[in-house]
N, C-alpha and C positions, 0 to 999 in steps of 0.2 A: 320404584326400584329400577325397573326396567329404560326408565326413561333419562334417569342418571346415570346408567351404563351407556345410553346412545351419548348421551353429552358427554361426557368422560371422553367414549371411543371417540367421537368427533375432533374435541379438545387435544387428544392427543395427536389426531391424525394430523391436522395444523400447526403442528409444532415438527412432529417428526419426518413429514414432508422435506421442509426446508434442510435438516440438517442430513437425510439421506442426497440428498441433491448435492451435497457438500464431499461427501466422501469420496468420490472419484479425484477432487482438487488436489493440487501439489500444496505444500506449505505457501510457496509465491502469489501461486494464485489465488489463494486465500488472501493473504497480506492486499494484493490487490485491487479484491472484490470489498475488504473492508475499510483502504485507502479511498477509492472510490466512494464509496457508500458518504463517508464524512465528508466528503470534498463538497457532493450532492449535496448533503444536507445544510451545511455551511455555506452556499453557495447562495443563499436570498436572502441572508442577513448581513453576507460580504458588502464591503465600501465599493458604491457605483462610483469613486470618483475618479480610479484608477486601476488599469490593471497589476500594477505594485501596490498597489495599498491592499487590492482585495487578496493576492498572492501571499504575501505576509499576516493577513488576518486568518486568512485557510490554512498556513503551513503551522500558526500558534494551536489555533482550535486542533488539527486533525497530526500533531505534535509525535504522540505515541503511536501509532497507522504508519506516520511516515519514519520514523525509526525502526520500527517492524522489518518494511521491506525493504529498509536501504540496509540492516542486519542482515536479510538473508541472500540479497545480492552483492554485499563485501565479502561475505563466509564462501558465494560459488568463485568469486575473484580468486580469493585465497587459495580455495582448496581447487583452483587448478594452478596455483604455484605449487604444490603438495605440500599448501600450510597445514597441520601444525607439525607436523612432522621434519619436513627439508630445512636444512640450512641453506640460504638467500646467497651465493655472491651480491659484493655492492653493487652489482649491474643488474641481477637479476633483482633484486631491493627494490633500484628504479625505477626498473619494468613495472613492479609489483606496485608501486606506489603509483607512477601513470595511470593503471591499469584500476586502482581504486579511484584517482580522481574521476577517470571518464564513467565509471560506473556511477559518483555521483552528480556527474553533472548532466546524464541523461536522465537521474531520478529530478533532480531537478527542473528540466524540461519539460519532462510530462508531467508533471503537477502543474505547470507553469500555462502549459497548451491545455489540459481540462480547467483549471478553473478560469481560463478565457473561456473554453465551450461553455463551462454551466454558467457562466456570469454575464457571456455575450458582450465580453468587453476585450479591445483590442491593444495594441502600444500606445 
């Protein structure tokens, strides 16, 4: 009896480690420790024959990960136009829409610059 308590306690403490460790993170940094995570993982069965091919074979595989974070970095975009609430002039619209594109074409870059690191492969 006693010794199924130790393994139990043990079992749990292995588990509850990891997700106390977690509690201090913001939502982002979450999104990006679990973008990472699948990028790693994905990253030795990715295509050696290019860094476009293996790019595109990580961004299918780690699909949901990378929609996660580029939600919560269009949502801080937004919500410093004071979306959902402000009405847009069409100028402030365009801003708004700039201001979404560059947020996703830095997400785009840094998937683009780790799966070179975890893949070891260059242009």
């Amino acid at each position: 009896m006693i010794r199924r308590l130790a393994l139990v306690a043990a079992l749990l403490s292995t588990v509850a480690a990891p997700l106390a460790a977690q509690d201090g993170l913001s939502d982002e940094d979450l999104a990006v420790r679990r973008l990472r995570a699948c990028l790693t993982a994905g990253a030795a069965g990715a295509s050696k024959d290019s860094l476009l091919a293996a790019v595109m074979a990580l961004r299918s595989l780690c699909y949901a990960q990378i929609n996660g974070l580029r939600d919560i970095r269009l949502g801080r975009v937004d919500a410093s136009f004071g979306l959902p609430e402000a009405r847009l002039s069409a100028g402030r619209q365009e801003d708004l829409e700039r201001a979404r594109d560059a947020a996703e074409r830095r997400l785009d870059d840094e998937i683009a610059q780790a799966v070179s690191r975890f893949t070891g492969l260059t242009n």
